[in-house]
Each structure stands twice: as structure tokens, then as C-alpha cells.
C-alpha positions in Angstrom: 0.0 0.0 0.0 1.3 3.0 -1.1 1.8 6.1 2.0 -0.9 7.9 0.2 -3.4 5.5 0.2 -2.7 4.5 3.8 -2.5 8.2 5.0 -6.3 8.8 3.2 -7.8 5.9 4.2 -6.5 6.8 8.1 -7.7 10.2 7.4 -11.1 9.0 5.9 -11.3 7.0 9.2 -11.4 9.7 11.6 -13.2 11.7 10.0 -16.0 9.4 10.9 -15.0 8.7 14.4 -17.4 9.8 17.4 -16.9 9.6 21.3 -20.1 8.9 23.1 -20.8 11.3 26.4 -22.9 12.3 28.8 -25.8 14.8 28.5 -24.6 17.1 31.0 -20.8 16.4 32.1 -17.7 15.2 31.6 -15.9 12.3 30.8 -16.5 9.8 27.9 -18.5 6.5 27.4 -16.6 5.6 24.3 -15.8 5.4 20.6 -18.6 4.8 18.0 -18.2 5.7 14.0 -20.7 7.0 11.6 -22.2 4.7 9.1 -24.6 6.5 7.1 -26.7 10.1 7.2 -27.6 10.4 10.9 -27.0 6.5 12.1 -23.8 5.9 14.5 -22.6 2.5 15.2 -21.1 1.3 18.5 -20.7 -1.4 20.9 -23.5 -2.2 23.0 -21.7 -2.4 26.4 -20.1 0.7 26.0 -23.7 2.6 25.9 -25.4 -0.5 28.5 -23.9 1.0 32.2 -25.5 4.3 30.8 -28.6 3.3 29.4 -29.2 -0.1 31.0 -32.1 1.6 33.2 -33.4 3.8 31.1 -32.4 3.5 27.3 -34.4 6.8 26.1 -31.5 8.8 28.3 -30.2 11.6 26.0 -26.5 12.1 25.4 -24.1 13.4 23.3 -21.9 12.7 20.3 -18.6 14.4 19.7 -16.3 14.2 16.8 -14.0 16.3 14.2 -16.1 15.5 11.0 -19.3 16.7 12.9 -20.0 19.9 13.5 -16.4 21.4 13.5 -16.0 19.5 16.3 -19.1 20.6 18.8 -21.1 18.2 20.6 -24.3 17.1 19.0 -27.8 15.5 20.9 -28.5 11.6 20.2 -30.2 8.6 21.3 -30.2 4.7 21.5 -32.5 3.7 18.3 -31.7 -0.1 19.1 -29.2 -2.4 20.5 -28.9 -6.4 20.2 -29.0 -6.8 24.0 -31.8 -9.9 24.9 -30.7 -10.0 28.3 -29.8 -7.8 31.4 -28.2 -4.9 29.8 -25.9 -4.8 33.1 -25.0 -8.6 32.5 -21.8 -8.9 30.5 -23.2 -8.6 26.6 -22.1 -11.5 24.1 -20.2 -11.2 21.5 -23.2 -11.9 18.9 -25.4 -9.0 21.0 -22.6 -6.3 20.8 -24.2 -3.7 18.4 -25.7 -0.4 19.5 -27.2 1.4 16.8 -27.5 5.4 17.7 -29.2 8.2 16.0 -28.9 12.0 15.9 -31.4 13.5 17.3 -31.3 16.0 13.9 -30.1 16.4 10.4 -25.9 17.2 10.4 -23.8 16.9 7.7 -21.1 14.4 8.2 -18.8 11.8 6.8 -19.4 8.0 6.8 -17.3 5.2 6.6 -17.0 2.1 4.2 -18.6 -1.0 5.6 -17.4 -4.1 3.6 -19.2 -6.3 2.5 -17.4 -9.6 2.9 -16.7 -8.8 6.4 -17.7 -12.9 7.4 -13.9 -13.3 5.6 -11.6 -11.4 7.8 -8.6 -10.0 6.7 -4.9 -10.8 9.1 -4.2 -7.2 9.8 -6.2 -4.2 11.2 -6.2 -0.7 11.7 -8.2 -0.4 15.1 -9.4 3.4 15.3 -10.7 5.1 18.6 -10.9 7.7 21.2 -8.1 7.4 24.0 -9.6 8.3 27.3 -6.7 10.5 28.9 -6.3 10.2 32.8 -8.4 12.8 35.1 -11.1 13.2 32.7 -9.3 15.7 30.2 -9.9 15.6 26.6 -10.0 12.3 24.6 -7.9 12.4 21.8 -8.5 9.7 18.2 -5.4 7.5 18.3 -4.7 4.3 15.6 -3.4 1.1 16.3 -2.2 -2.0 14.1 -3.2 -5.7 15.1 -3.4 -8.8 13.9 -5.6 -11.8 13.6 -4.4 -14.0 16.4 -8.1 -16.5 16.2 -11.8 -16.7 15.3 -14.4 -16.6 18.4 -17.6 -17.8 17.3 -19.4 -16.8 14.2 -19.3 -12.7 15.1 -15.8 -12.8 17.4 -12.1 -12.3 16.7 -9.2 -12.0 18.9 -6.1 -9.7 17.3 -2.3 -8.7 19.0 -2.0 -5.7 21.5 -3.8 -4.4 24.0 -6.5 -1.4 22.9 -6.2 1.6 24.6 -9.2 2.5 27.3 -12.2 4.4 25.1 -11.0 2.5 21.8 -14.5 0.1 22.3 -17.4 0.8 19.7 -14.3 2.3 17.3 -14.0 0.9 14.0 -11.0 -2.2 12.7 -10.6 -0.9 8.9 -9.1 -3.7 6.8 -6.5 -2.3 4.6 -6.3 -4.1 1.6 -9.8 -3.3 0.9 -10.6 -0.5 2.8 -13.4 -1.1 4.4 -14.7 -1.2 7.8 -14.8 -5.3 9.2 -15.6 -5.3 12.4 -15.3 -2.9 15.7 -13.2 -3.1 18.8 -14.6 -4.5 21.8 -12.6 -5.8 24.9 -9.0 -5.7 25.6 -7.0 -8.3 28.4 -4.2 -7.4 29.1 -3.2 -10.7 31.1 -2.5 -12.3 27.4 -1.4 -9.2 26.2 -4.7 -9.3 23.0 -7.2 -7.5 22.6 -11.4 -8.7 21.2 -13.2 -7.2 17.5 -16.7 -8.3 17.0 -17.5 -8.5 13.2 -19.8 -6.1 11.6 -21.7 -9.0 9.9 -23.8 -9.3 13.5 -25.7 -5.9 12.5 -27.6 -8.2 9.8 -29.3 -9.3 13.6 -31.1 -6.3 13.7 -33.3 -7.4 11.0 -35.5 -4.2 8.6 -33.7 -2.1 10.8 -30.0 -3.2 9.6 -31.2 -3.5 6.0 -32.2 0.3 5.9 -29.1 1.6 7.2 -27.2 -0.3 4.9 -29.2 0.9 2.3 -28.9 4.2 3.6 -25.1 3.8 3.6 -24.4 2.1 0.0 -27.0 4.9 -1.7 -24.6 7.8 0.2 -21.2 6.7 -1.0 -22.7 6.2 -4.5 -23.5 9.8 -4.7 -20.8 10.7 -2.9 -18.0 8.8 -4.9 -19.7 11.0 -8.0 -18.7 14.2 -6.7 -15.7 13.8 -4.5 -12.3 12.6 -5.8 -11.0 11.9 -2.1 -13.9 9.7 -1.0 -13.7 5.8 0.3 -13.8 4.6 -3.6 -11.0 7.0 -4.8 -8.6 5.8 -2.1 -9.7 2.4 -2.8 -8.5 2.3 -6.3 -5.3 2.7 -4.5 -5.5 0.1 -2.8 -4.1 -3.6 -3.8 -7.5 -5.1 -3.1 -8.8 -2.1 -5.3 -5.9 -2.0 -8.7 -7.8 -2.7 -11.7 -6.4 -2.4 -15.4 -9.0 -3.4 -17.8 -13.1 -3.4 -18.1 -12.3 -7.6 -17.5 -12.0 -6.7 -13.7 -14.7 -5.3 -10.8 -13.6 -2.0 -9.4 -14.3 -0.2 -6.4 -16.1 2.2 -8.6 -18.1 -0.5 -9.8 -18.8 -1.8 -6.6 -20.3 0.9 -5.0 -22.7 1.5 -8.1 -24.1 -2.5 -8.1 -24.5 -2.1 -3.6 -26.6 1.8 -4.6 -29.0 -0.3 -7.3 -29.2 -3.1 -5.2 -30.3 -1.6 -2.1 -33.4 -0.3 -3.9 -34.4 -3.8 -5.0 -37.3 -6.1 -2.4 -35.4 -7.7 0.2 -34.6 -11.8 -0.8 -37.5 -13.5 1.4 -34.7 -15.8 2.7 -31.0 -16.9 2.5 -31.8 -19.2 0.3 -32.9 -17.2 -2.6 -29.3 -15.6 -2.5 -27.3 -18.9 -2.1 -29.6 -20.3 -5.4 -28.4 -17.3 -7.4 -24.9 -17.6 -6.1 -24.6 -21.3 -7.4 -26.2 -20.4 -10.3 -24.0 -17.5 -11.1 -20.3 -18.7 -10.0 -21.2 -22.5 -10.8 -20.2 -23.0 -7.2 -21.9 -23.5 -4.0 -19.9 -20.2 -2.2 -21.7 -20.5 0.9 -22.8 -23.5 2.2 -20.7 -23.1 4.8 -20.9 -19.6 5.2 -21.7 -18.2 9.1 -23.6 -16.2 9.3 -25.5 -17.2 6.2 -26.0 -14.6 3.3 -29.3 -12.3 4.3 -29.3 -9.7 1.5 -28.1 -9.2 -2.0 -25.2 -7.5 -0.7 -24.2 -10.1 1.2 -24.2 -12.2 -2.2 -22.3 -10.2 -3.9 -19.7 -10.1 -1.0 -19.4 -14.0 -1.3 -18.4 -13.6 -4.8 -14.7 -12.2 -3.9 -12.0 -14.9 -4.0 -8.0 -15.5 -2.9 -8.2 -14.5 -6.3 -9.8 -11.3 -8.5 -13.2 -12.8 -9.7 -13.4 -11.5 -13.2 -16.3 -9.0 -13.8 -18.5 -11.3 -15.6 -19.4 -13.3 -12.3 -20.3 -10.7 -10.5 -22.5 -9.0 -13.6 -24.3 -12.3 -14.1 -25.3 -12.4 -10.4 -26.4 -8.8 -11.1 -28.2 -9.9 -14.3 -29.9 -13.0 -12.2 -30.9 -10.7 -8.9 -32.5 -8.2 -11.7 -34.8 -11.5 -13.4 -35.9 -12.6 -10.3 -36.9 -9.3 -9.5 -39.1 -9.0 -12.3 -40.0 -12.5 -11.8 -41.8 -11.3 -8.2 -42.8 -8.0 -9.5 -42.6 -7.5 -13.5 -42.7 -3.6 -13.3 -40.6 -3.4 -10.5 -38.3 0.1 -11.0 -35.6 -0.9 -9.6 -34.7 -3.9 -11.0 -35.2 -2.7 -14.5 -32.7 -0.1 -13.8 -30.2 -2.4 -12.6 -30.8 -4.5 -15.6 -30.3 -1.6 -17.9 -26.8 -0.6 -16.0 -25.7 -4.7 -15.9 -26.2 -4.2 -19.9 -24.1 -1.0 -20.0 -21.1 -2.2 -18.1 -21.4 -5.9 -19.8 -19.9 -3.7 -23.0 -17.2 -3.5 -21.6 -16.3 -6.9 -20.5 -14.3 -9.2 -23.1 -16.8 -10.2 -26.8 -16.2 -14.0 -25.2 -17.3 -13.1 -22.1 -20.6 -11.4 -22.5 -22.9 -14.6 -23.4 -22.0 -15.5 -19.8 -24.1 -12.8 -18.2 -26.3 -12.3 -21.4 -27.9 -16.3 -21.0 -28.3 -16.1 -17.7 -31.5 -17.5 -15.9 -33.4 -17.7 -12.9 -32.9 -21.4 -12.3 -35.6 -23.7 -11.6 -35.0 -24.4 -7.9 -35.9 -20.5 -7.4 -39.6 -20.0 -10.1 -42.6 -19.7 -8.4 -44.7 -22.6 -7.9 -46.9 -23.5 -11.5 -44.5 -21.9 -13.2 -42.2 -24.1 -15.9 -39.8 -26.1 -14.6 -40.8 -25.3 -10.8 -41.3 -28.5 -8.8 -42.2 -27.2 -4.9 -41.4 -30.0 -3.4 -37.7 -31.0 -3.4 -36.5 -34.2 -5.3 -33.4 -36.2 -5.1 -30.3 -34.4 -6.5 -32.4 -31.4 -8.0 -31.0 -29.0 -5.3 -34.1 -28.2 -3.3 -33.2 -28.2 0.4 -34.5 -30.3 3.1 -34.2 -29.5 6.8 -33.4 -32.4 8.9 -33.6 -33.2 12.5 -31.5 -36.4 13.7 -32.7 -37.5 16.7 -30.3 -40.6 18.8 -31.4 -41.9 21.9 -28.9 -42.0 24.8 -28.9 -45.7 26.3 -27.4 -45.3 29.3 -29.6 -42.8 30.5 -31.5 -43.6 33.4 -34.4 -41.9 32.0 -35.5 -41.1 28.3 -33.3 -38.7 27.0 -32.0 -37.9 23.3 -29.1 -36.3 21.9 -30.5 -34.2 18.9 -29.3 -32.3 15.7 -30.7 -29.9 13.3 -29.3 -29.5 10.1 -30.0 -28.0 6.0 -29.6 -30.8 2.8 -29.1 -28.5 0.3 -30.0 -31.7 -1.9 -26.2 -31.8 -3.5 -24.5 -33.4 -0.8 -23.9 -30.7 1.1 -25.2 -31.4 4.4 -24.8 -28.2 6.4 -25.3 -28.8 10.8 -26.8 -25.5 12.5 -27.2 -26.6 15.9 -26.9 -29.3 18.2 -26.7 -31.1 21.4 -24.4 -34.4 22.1 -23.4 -33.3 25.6 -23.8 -35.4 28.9 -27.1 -37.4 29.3 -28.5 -35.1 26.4 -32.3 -33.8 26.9 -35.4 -34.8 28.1 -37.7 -36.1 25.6 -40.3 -34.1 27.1 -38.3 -31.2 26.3 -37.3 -32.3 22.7 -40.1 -29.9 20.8 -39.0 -26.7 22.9 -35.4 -27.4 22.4 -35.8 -28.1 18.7 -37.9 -24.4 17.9 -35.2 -21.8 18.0 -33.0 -23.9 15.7 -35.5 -25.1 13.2 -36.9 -21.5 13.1 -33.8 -20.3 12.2 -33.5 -23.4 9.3 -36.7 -22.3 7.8 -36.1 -19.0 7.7 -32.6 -20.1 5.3 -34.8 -22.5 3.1 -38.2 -21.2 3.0 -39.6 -19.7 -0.2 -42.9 -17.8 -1.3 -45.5 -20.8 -1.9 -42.6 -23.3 -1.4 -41.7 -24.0 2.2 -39.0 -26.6 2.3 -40.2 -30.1 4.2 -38.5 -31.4 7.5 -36.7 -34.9 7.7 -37.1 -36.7 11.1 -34.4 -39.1 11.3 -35.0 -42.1 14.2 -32.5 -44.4 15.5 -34.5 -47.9 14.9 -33.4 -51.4 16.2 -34.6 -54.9 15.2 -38.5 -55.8 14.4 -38.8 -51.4 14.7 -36.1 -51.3 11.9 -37.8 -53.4 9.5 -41.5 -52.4 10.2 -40.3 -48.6 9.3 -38.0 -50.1 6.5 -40.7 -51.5 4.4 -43.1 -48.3 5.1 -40.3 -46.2 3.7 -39.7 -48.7 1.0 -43.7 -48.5 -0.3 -43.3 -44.7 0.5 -40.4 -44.5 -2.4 -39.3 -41.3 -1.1 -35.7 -40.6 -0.5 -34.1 -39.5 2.5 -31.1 -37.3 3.1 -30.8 -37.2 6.8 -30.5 -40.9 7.8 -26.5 -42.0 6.6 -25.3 -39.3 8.7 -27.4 -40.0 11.6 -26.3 -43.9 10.9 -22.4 -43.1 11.3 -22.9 -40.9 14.4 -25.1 -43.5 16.0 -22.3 -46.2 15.5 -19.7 -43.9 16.4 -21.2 -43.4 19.3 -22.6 -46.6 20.5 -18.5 -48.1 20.6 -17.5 -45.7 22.8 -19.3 -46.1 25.6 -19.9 -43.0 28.5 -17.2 -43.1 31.0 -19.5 -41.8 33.9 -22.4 -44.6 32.8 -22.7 -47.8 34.9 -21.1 -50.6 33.6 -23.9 -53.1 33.8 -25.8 -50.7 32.0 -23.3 -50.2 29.2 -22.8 -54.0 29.2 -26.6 -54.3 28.6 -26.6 -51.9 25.7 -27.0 -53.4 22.4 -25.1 -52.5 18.9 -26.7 -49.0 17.0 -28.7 -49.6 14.5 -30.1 -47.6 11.3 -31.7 -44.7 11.6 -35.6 -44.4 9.9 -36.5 -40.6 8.3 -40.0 -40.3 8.3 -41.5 -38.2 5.6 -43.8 -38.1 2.7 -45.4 -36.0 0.2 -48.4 -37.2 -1.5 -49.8 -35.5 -4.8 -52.8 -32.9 -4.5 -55.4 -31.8 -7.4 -53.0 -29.6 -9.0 -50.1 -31.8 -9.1 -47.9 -30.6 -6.5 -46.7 -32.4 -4.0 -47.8 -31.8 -0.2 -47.5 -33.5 3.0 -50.3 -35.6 4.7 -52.4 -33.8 7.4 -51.2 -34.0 10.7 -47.9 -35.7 9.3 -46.1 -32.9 11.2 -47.5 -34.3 14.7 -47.3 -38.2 14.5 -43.6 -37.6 13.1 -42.9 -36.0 16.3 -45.4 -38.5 18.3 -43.4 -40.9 16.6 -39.8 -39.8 17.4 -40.9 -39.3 21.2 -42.7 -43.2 20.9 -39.4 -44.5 19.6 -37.4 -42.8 22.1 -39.1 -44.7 25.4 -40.0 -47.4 23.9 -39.3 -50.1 26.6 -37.3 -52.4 24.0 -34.0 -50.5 22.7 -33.6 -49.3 26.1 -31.5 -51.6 28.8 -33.0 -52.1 32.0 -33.7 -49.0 34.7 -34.3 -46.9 31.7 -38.2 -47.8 30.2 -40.7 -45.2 29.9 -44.4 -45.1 29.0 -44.3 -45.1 25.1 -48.2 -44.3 24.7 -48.2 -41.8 27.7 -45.1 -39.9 26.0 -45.9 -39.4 22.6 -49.7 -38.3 23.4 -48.3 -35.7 25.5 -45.9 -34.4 22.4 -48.2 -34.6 20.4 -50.8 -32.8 22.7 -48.4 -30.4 23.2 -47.6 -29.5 19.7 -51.5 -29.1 18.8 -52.4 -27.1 21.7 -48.9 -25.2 22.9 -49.6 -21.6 24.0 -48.8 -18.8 21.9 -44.5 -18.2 23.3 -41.8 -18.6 21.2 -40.8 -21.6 21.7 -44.7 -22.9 21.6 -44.5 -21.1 18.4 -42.0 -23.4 16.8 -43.5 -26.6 18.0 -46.0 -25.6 16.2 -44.2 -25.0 13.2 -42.9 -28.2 13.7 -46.1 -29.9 14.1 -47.1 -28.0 11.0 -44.1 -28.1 8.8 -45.8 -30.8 6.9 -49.4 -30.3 7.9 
């Protein structure tokens, strides 16, 4: 990087650097950083000691790009707190969003977005709260990537200095803002950065802002050579010599049209145009998962420059299914007519590749050509699986349970589970399973084409054989069973070293697991679960479970009783959350 890209992108940085204070006094909270017109991003736990009582309590932003210098009035719009604000805050609940209370001109900074692939090295930006309540003053540091924490958390070299929390990490190859700092310990000498993909958590809220944000630098890249995109051309992420390659300029054009376009109505929509741009499945692994069309274009960057082409045929496919949802939508016909533009000046060999491109199959509305709702072997329609294993030595019923996404290629993708100790209850298996299968559904699902669930059952002897021949007159496939097969054998040769030894002695060999599911024709030809399938699969699972024969002595349970109480429960559950998704459980196939 050359000193004068450095030295703007440093300068661009603190231009858009705020200290949070209070209303009436001195002293400083911490550092925050502008993100678009009027919207401040911070760190949750810097604003929580503050605000945790009341969160409508005024206070002050202060910075050198805003209002040469003078203190400005703002407030908490939203934070990702669930808990006691007081408590220590997570790493995935460690965004503030804060607004000014009125309309100031002011710089923003870049947000990137491929933030979910973080860069080695950082430049940390902040206030530095001086001793005896004088004046903070911005300072800069450089760290590096020591290790991931979670999905959202990253641990880098050196210690930040105190008030540095809530300022922004800058990546600078790219130049854009990656994540903010959070924590420092000085015991191991590192300090904490929390990414900025965990403001996708706040939902509408995050996708205005970004919208907000993308639409500003647009304009702003238009009329001001020493904006974000100008020093990014500098940059070696941003070099580009020929119309064959995506520039920063180019960039922040597709994020501006793209931001005007309907929200996907899932993650899946984006990971179905991603295959079907790059040829590759970019994201099956990808945490978090893409929630927006910026986040798709984001997964299109590689070790390597991805040549222009793949990223206007994503373009080109985001614009027709657009159309496809809403044929006079505006917005997508006028990133359709800027994809054309800029595909003239791509390579004459190159431009059938975004030219051809179609919505594929897997996303057309249902009765439309080629659009089968539910999902077939190999055609790439997912499936969301539950694996369900008991645990033997238990004394009483319990299961060890996993939830997980087919994406009908062999990519099996797990989202949660729970293989710990005695596992859980089986009376608790339907509330356990709702957060985690909400969150599946909400990847899969589609407009008139919600994706099925797989129960996988661990089955033994006559059981096995009864369930085999249904599933054999059934002729549906299953994806969720093999895996759950391995894992059951794995598991049942090596025995629990805190179970009784009579009782692992007593324990017979695994056997195969049984996925129940099915999908009978209706009138118009599509294909749609039995009634009430959605409940007996449970009832089932929960029968299977207690039943008194795969379990060893000291360990039977009341079958019937059981599995009338599941299913009870997942007809009649009050209206809470997790009630909520045992009845989309229940339902999923109902």
C-alpha cells in the first residue's frame, strides 16, 4: 500500500470517528463511528452501564467530522442486548445502533461487504480516554488476527487503549470497515473485535441503514475525488487495469442499485443465485449465512480477483428474479439496464456469460415451468433435517439431537446441536428443537414453497424393518438418515465413561436410523405433505425414544403416555416462542 493511500484511508477513518458522552458532564463512554446520514454504530456495552435503566436517556456525540468539532444531541435507536443490559453482553449482541437526534452533515465510513472473511491485519481506530477526565484524543493502532471466536468474534495482537470500544477495525487491503473493537485483556497481552456481519441481527432495521449507507457513498463517490472509492483504487485489493475486472467504482454502483431492490425473502434465494452465477456452492458453509443481495455479492470475492463477468451475471440474475416477483418493478429494470451497460465492456467471449443467464428452476414460483415445490433427489431443493439418537445409558429417556440443511447436493450443512452429557429430556425435545428449526426455515423457506423437514429415528430390530418396508412403499428418498447412521455407530463403541457398567454392558449394537416423511400429490399436481404428518412424526420420534425395547433395563418409559403428551403439546402449545416453533414443527408438513 502506497503512503498515500494509507494516509487517506487513516484520514477517511477519523473523519467518521465519534466519542459517546454524557448529557450534562464530563468524561466519555466511548468510541462509535458514523455509518450512514444520521446512524452511529457502536458497541453495546459501552452505551449499557448508561442506558441499561433507562435507554431513552439523552446524550451526546462528539467528533471532528461533525460539527467542526461541537457536541451534537443523540439517542439509542436499538441495541442487540436480549438479556440484562448490566450482565456482560455476548459477543453476537454487541451492536448499539445510535441516531442523531437532527439532520448534520457528516462523513461516513465504508462498511465491507465480505466482512464474514476477515482480513490478518487491522487498523483499530478510537478515542483514547486520557487520565483525570481531560480531553480524549482519536489514536490508531495495528493488530493482527491471532483466532476466530464464534461466528461474530475475533481476537487480534496488542492491547487497545481504554475508550477504543465501539471504534471501528478498517481492513487495509480493501478499505473497508470489518468489524469494531470490543474488549481488551491485558493478562495475554490481546485484545477482542466483533465482526460487523452481526448488524444483519437487527433485522429491517439493519437493511435500511445499509441501504442508507451504500445509496450515500454512491453519490458521494460522483462528486468527490477523495472519497472511500478513490482511495480504494489505490489500494491492492482495489488495482484494476482493464473493463475484465470489478472496481471499487463499480462496486459501490451494483451495492446503490441493489439496495433499492425487495429484500430476498430468505437466505436461500441468495445462495440459489450464487450457485447459479459462480457455478459453485460459495456459501454452504458460510456463518452467518448470506441475508441480503449484498451479502451475495460479498461471497463472490476470491484468494483471487473474480473476473467482472461473475459478478455482472449475479447482477443480471438478482434483476430477473426481481421482475419474476414483480414484472414492473423500477428498480430492477434499472439495474438490468446498467448490468447491460457495463457488460460492453467486458471481453466479446465473455458477454454470453451474463447475457444467458437464468433464474434457475430451484428458485420459479410454484406453476410456473420447470418449478417442482417439493424437493426431489439431487435437483438441489433443500430439506431440513432433524436427527434424533437416543442416549442408552440414560436412566431416563433422554436424546441427543441435531438440526441440520440438505441442500440436496451433498452438502449437508449442521446448525445446531446437542451431544453433551445425558443429552435432553424427551419431554423437552419440541421446545429445544424451535429456535433452531426456526432459524432453518427462515434459510430454506420460499414464497409458496416451504422446504419439508426430515425426522431421522434411531430404529433397532422388528422397529427397523417395520419402518423399513413403510419407507420402502413410500419410495421417497431421504437425506438425513446415513449421517445419523455413522454418528449412531460412532457413538454406541464408545461407551460413556460416567455410565454404569452393567448398564453399558446391557446396551445393544446401533442400528439404522428411519426418516420419516412423505409427500403425496394434491389436485393440481404438486406435491404436499399428509395432514397432521407434522405431529405423528414428532409422536413418533418421542414413541421411539421410550419405547421399553431399545432401552436396557432402569431406563423404560411409558411409550403411549409420552408421545400423546408431544403430540398434545404440539397441537395445543400456547402462543411463546418456543410454543410457536413446535407448532411450526407440528405443521411443517401439515
Amino acid at each position: 500500500m502506497s503512503d498515500d493511500a494509507e494516509s487517506g484511508l487513516r484520514r477517511l477513518t477519523r473523519d467518521a470517528l465519534v466519542q459517546l458522552r454524557p448529557e450534562g458532564g464530563d468524561g466519555m463512554w466511548g468510541s462509535g463511528f458514523f455509518v450512514a446520514p444520521g446512524w452511529i454504530l457502536t458497541c453495546a456495552h459501552v452505551l449499557a452501564p448508561h442506558l441499561g435503566q433507562d435507554p431513552a436517556t439523552p446524550f451526546r456525540v462528539q467528533g471532528d467530522g461533525l460539527a467542526a468539532g461541537e457536541p451534537r444531541p443523540a439517542r439509542l435507536e436499538a441495541w442487540l442486548v436480549d438479556d440484562d443490559p448490566l450482565a456482560r453482553v455476548p459477543p453476537d449482541q454487541d451492536l448499539a445502533l445510535v441516531r442523531l437526534t437532527a439532520e448534520e452533515p457528516h462523513p461516513s465510513v465504508w462498511l465491507s461487504d465480505r466482512p464474514a472473511r476477515l482480513p490478518e491485519r487491522f487498523v483499530v481506530a478510537g478515542y483514547r480516554r486520557t487520565a483525570e477526565g481531560g480531553t480524549a484524543r482519536a489514536c490508531e493502532a495495528d493488530a493482527r488476527r491471532v483466532t476466530g471466536q464464534g461466528p461474530y468474534g475475533v481476537r487480534v495482537t496488542g492491547v487497545l487503549p481504554s475508550g477504543a470500544c465501539g471504534g471501528p477495525a478498517v481492513d487495509p487491503v480493501t478499505g473497508g470497515v470489518v468489524a469494531l473493537a470490543r474488549a481488551r485483556d491485558r493478562r495475554t497481552g490481546t485484545s477482542f473485535l466483533v465482526s460487523t456481519t452481526a448488524l444483519h441481527r437487527f433485522g429491517a432495521l439493519a437493511r435500511r441503514v445499509l441501504a442508507a449507507h451504500d445509496v450515500w457513498h454512491a453519490h458521494r463517490a460522483a462528486r468527490d475525488a477523495r472519497d472511500w472509492v478513490a482511495v480504494q483504487r489505490k489500494l491492492p485489493g482495489g488495482l484494476v487495469v482493464s473493463g475484465d475486472q470489478w472496481s471499487p467504482r463499480d462496486r459501490s454502483t451494483a451495492l446503490a442499485l441493489l439496495a433499492a431492490l425487495r429484500p430476498p425473502p430468505s437466505a436461500r434465494a441468495v445462495t440459489e443465485t450464487l450457485r447459479a452465477a459462480s457455478g459453485e456452492d460459495l456459501c454452504a458453509d458460510a456463518q452467518p449465512p448470506p441475508r441480503s443481495w449484498r451479502d451475495g455479492h460479498g461471497l463472490l470475492y476470491g484468494p483471487d480477483a473474480t473476473p467482472a463477468a461473475v459478478y455482472l451475471r449475479y447482477l443480471h440474475l438478482v434483476a430477473r428474479y426481481g421482475q419474476q416477483t414483480e414484472p414492473d418493478d423500477e428498480a430492477a429494470r434499472r439495474l438490468l439496464a446498467w448490468v447491460r451497460e457495463r457488460t460492453g465492456e467486458v471481453s466479446l467471449f465473455l458477454r454470453p456469460l451474463v447475457a444467458d443467464a437464468s433464474v434457475p428452476d430451484s428458485l420459479r414460483p410454484a406453476g410456473a415451468a420447470g418449478a417442482r415445490p417439493f424437493p426431489a433427489r439431487g435437483d438441489g431443493r433443500p430439506v431440513v433435517t432433524v436427527e434424533l439418537e437416543p442416549v442408552y445409558y440414560a436412566r431416563s429417556p433422554r436424546v441427543y439431537w441435531r438440526v441440520g440443511i440438505d441442500h440436496g447436493h451433498g452438502d449437508r450443512v449442521p446448525l445446531d446441536e446437542d451431544n453433551r452429557g445425558e443429552g435432553v429430556p424427551v419431554a423437552d425435545v419440541v421446545a429445544r428443537l424451535a429456535r433452531p428449526l426456526a432459524e432453518a426455515f427462515r434459510r430454506v423457506d420460499l414464497p409458496e414453497q416451504p422446504a419439508p423437514l426430515e425426522v431421522a429415528l434411531r430404529r433397532r430390530g422388528a422397529e427397523r424393518r417395520r419402518q423399513g418396508a413403510r419407507r420402502r412403499r413410500a419410495a421417497l428418498p431421504a437425506s438425513a438418515d446415513a449421517a445419523a447412521d455413522r454418528r449412531a455407530r460412532r457413538r454406541s463403541a464408545r461407551p460413556r465413561p460416567d455410565a454404569p457398567r452393567r448398564r453399558v454392558r446391557r446396551s445393544r449394537p446401533a442400528g439404522t436410523a428411519t426418516v420419516l416423511r412423505a409427500a403425496p400429490a394434491d389436485r393440481r399436481g404438486h406435491r404436499r405433505a399428509a395432514p397432521g404428518l407434522g405431529v405423528r412424526a414428532l409422536a413418533a420420534a418421542r414413541t421411539a425414544l421410550t419405547r421399553p425395547d431399545p432401552h436396557p433395563r432402569g431406563c423404560q418409559a411409558d411409550g403411549h403416555r409420552t408421545s400423546s403428551a408431544l403430540a398434545s403439546r404440539a397441537r395445543t402449545a400456547p402462543d411463546t416462542t418456543a410454543a410457536a416453533g413446535a407448532r411450526r414443527v407440528a405443521r411443517r408438513f401439515d
